[in-house]
MARGULUM-531114 format. One record per residue (C-alpha): residue number from 0; x, y, z. Coordinates in pm, 1 decimal. Layout:
// MARGULUM-531114
[NUM; [X; Y; Z]]
...
***
This chain:
// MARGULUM-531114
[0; [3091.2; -6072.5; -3379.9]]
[1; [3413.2; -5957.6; -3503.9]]
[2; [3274.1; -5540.7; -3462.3]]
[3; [3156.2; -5647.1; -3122.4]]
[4; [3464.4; -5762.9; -3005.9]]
[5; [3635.3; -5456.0; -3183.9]]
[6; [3382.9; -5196.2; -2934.7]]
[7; [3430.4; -5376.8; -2661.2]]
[8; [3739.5; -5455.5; -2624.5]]
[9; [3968.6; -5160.0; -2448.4]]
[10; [4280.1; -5037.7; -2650.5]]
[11; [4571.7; -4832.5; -2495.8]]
[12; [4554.9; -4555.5; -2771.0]]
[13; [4186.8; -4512.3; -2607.5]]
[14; [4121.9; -4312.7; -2291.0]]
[15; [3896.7; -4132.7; -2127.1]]
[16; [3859.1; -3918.5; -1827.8]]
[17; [3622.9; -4192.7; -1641.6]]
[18; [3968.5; -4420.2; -1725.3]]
[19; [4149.3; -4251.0; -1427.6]]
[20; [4115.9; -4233.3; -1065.8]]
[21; [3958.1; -4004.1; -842.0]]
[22; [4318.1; -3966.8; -631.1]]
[23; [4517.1; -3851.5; -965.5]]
[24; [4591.7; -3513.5; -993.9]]
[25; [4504.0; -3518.4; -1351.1]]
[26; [4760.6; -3237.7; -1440.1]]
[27; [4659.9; -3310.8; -1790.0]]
[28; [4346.1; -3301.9; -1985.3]]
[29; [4203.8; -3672.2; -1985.2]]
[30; [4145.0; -3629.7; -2370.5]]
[31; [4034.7; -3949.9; -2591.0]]
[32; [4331.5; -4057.7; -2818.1]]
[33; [4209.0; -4209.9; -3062.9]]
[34; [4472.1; -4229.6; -3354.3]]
[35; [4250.4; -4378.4; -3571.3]]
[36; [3932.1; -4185.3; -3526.2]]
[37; [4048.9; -3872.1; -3515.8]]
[38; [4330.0; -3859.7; -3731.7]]
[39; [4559.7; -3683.5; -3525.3]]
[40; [4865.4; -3880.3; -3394.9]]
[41; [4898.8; -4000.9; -3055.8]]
[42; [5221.5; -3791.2; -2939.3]]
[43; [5044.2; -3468.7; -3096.3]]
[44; [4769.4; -3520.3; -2849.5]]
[45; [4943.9; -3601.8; -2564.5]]
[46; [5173.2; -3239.6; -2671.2]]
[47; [4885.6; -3046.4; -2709.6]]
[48; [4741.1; -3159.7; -2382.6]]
[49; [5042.0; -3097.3; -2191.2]]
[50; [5053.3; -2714.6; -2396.0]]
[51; [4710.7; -2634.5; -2246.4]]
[52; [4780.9; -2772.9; -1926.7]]
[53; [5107.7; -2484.9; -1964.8]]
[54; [4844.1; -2274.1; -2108.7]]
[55; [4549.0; -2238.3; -1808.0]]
[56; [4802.7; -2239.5; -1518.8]]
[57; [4825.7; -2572.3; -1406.8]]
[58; [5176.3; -2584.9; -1495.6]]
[59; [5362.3; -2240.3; -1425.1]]
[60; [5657.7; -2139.5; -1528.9]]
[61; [5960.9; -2316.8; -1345.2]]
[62; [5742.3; -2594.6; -1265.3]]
[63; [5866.7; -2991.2; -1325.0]]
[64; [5624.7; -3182.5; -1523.2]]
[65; [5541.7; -3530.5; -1396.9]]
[66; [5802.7; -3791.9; -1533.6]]
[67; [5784.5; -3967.2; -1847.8]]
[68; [5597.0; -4286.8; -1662.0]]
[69; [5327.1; -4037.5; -1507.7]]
[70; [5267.8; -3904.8; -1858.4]]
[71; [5247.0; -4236.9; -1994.5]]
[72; [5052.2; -4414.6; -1786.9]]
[73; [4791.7; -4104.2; -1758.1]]
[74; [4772.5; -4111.9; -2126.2]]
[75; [4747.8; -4463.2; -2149.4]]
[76; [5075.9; -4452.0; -2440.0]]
[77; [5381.1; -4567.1; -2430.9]]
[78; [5669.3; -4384.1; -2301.3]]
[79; [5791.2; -4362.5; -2708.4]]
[80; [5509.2; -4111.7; -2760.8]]
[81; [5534.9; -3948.1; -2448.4]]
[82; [5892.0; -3816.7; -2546.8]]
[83; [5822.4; -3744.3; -2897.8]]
[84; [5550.3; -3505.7; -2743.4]]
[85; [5796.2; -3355.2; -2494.4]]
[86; [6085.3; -3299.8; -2740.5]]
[87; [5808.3; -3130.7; -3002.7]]
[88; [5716.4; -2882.1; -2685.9]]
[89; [6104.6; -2832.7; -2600.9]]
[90; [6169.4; -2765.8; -3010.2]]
[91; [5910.7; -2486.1; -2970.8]]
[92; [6076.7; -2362.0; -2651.6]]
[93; [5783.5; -2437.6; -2378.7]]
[94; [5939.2; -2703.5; -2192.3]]
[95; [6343.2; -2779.9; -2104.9]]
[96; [6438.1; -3077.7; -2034.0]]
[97; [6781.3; -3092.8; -1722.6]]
[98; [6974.8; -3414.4; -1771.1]]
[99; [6932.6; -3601.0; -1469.4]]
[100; [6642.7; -3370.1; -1320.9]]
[101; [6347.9; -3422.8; -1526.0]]
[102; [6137.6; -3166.0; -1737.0]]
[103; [6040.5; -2811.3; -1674.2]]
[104; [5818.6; -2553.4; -1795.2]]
[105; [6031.4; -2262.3; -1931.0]]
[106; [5955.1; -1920.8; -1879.1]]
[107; [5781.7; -1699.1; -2137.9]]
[108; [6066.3; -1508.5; -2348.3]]
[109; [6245.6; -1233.0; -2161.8]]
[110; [6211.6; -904.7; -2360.4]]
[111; [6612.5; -789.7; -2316.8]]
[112; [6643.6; -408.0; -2432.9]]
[113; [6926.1; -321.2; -2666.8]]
[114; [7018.6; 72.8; -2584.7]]
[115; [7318.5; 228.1; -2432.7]]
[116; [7328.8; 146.7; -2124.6]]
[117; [7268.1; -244.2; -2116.7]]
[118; [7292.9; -419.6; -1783.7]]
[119; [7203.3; -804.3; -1794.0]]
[120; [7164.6; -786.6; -1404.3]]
[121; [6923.9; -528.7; -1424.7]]
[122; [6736.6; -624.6; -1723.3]]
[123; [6653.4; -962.7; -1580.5]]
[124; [6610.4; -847.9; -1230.9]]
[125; [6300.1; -601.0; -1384.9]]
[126; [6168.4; -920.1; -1555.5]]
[127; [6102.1; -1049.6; -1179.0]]
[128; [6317.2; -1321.5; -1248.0]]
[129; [6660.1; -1382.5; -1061.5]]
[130; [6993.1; -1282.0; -1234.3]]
[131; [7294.3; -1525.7; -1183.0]]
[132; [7665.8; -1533.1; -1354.9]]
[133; [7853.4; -1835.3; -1354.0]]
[134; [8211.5; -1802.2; -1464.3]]
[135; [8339.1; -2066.1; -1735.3]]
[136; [8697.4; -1994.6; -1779.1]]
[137; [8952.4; -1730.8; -1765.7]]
[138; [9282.8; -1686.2; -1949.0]]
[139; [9498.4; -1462.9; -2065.6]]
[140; [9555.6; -1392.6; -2464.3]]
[141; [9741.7; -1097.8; -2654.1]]
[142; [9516.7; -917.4; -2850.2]]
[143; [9443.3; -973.4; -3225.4]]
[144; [9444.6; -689.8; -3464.8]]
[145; [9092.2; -644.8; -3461.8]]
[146; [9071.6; -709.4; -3034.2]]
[147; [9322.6; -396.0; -3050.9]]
[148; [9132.6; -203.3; -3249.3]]
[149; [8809.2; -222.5; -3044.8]]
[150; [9033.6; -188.5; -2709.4]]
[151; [9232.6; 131.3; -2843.7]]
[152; [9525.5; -111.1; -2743.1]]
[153; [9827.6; -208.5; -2927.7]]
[154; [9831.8; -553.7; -3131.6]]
[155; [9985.6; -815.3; -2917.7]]
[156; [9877.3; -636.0; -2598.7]]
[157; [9764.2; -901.3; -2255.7]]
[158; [9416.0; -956.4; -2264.3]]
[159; [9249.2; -1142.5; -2030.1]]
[160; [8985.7; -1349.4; -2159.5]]
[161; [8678.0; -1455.8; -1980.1]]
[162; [8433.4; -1743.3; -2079.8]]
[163; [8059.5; -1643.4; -1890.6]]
[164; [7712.6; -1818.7; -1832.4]]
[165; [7432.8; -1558.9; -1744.1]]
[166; [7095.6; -1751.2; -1594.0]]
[167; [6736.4; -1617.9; -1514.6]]
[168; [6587.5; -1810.0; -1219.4]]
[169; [6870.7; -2159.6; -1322.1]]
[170; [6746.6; -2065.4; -1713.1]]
[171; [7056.5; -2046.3; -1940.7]]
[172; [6998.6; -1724.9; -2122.8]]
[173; [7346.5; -1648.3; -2298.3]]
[174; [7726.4; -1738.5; -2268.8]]
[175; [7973.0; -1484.4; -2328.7]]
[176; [8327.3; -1444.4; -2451.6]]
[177; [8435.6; -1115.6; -2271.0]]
[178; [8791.0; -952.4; -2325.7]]
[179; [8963.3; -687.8; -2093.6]]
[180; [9278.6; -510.6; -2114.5]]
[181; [9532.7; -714.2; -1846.2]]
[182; [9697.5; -366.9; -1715.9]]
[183; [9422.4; -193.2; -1644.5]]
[184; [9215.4; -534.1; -1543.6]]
[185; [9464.8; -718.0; -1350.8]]
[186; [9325.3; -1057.4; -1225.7]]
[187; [8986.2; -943.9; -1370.5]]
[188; [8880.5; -1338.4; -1407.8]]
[189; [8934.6; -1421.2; -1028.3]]
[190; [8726.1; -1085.2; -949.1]]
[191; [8410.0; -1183.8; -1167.0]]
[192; [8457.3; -1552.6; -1051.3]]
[193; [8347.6; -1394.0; -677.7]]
[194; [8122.6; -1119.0; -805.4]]
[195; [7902.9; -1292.5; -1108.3]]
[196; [7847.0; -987.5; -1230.6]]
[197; [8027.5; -749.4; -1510.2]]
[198; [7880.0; -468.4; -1350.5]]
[199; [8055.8; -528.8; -1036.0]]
[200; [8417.7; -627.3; -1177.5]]
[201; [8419.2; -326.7; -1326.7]]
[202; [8289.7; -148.1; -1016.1]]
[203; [8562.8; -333.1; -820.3]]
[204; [8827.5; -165.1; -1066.4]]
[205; [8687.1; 198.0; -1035.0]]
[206; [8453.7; 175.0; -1338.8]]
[207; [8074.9; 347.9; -1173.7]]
[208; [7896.8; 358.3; -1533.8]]
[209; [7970.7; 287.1; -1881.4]]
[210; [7781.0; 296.5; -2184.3]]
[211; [7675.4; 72.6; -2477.5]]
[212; [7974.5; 173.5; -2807.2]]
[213; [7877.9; -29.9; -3032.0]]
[214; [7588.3; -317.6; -3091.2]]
[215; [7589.2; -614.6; -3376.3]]
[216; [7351.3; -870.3; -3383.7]]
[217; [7366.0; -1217.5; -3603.7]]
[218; [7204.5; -1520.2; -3641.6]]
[219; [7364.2; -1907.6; -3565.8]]
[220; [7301.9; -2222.9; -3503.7]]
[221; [7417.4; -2338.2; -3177.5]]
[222; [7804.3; -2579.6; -3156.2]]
[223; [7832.3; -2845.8; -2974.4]]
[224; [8018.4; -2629.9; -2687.3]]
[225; [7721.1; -2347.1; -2656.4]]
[226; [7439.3; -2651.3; -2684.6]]
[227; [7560.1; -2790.8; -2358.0]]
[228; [7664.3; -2490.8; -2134.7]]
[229; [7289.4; -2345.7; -2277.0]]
[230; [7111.4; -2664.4; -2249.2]]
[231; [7004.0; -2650.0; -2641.1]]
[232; [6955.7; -2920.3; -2866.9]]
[233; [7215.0; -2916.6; -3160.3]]
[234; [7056.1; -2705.5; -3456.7]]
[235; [6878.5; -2492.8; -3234.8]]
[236; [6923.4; -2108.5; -3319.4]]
[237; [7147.2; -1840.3; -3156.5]]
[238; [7176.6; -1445.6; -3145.0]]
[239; [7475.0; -1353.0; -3163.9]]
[240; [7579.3; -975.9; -2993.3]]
[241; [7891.9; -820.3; -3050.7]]
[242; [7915.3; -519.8; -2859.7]]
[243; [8195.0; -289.2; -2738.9]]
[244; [8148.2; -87.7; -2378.0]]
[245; [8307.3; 235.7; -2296.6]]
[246; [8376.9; 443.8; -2004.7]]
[247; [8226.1; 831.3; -1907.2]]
[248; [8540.0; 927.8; -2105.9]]
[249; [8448.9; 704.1; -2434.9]]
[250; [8779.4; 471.1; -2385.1]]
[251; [8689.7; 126.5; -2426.9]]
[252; [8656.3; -97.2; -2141.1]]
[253; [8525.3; -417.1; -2275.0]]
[254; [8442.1; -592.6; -2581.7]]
[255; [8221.9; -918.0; -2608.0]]
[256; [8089.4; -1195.7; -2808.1]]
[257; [7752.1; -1316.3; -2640.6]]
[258; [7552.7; -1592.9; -2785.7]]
[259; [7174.9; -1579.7; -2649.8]]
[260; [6891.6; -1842.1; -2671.0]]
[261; [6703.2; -1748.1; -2949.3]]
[262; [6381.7; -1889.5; -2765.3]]
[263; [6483.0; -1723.2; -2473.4]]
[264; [6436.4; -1369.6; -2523.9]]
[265; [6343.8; -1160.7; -2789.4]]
[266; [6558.0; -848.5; -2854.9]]
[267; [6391.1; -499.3; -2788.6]]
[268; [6572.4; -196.5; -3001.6]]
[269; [6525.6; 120.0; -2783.6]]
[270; [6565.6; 464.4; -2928.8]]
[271; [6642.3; 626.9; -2624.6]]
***
């Protein structure tokens, strides 16, 4: 009597694709979960579900996933599991989730070229994706020893210091600490405020090209500053570039300290 009641009775970790109705979408797979049976736990199930869902094409990339009540009731769990299984996808960088917006499929990892001439704009742009700068802050500093030396500028020269976001189709991709001389860049923060772009504040000053000095990459985890303008979760990783550009004439223009997304893009080291 007692295994009777056990078979026949219906359980919420149990649920099968005859369990939903013929007007859902079913943007998932309509897997069993059965914790028990099959040993695997219930938010695992519902991740991997969601991952294939990702994987075939149902979900592209961009796309908002249903909300956390969709999942759950399609899954027949609680909404507990439902965001265990999201924040595992989001810790392996397949989903993001936008406070106050819901959860979206992230893009696959956007292969960024390291060479000599390096042009975020451009690199992005190729990717078929849609470049964006958002400016941050701007100030003006006087320039450390070691901002002089990578300037060619005096110790205790202005700099103007500009704080940058750089986004592929609303993605966070890296923020930037940029420095420019203040003579030759006068008002340099108001310019890239207007253009978004370091190509084009440079452009606006007389610059046409410029090459790639210097390049140094490091590893980080993420601050508490970087995790919110990037949309991270604290303890996520971070590549760190340091990189110094330089007019036709080899006088430096620019020096930066960009922190990317380490599940954002992966690094390509061109010889060329």
């Amino acid at each position: 009597m007692i295994l009777d009641n056990l078979i026949t009775k219906r359980h919420d970790c149990f649920v099968t694709q005859d369990d939903f109705s013929d007007g859902f979408s079913r943007p998932f797979d309509a897997m069993s979960l059965q914790d028990t049976a099959s040993g695997v736990a219930l938010w695992r199930q519902v991740a991997d579900g969601i991952e294939r869902g990702i994987a075939d094409g149902r979900f592209a990339a961009g796309d908002r996933l249903p909300g956390e009540t969709e999942i759950a009731e399609t899954y027949r769990v609680n909404r507990h599991t439902v965001r265990r299984a999201l924040a595992t996808l989001a810790e392996r960088g397949l989903v993001r989730a936008e406070r106050g917006s819901g959860t979206y499929v992230e893009a696959p990892r956007l292969a960024y070229p390291l060479r000599s001439r390096t042009r975020f704009s451009e690199i992005v742009g190729a990717g078929g994706r849609e470049p964006d700068g958002r400016l941050i802050d701007a100030s003006h500093e006087l320039a450390s020893r070691e901002l002089a030396r990578l300037l060619g500028l005096k110790t205790g020269a202005p700099l103007i210091r500009i704080e940058a976001l750089r986004l592929a189709d609303r993605t966070p991709i890296c923020v930037g600490t940029i420095w420019l001389a203040a003579e030759r860049f006068p008002d340099a923060g108001r310019i890239y405020e207007r253009m978004r772009s370091m190509t084009k504040l440079l452009a606006h000053y007389g610059v046409r090209d410029y090459r790639r000095a210097s390049t140094r990459v490091t590893a980080a985890i993420v601050d508490a500053t970087d995790a919110a303008r990037l949309d991270l979760a604290l303890g996520r990783p971070v590549l760190v570039v340091d990189s110094t550009d330089v007019d036709a004439e080899g006088m430096p223009l620019v020096t930066k300290h960009t922190r990317f997304a380490a599940e954002r893009v992966e690094f390509v080291v061109e010889n060329s």
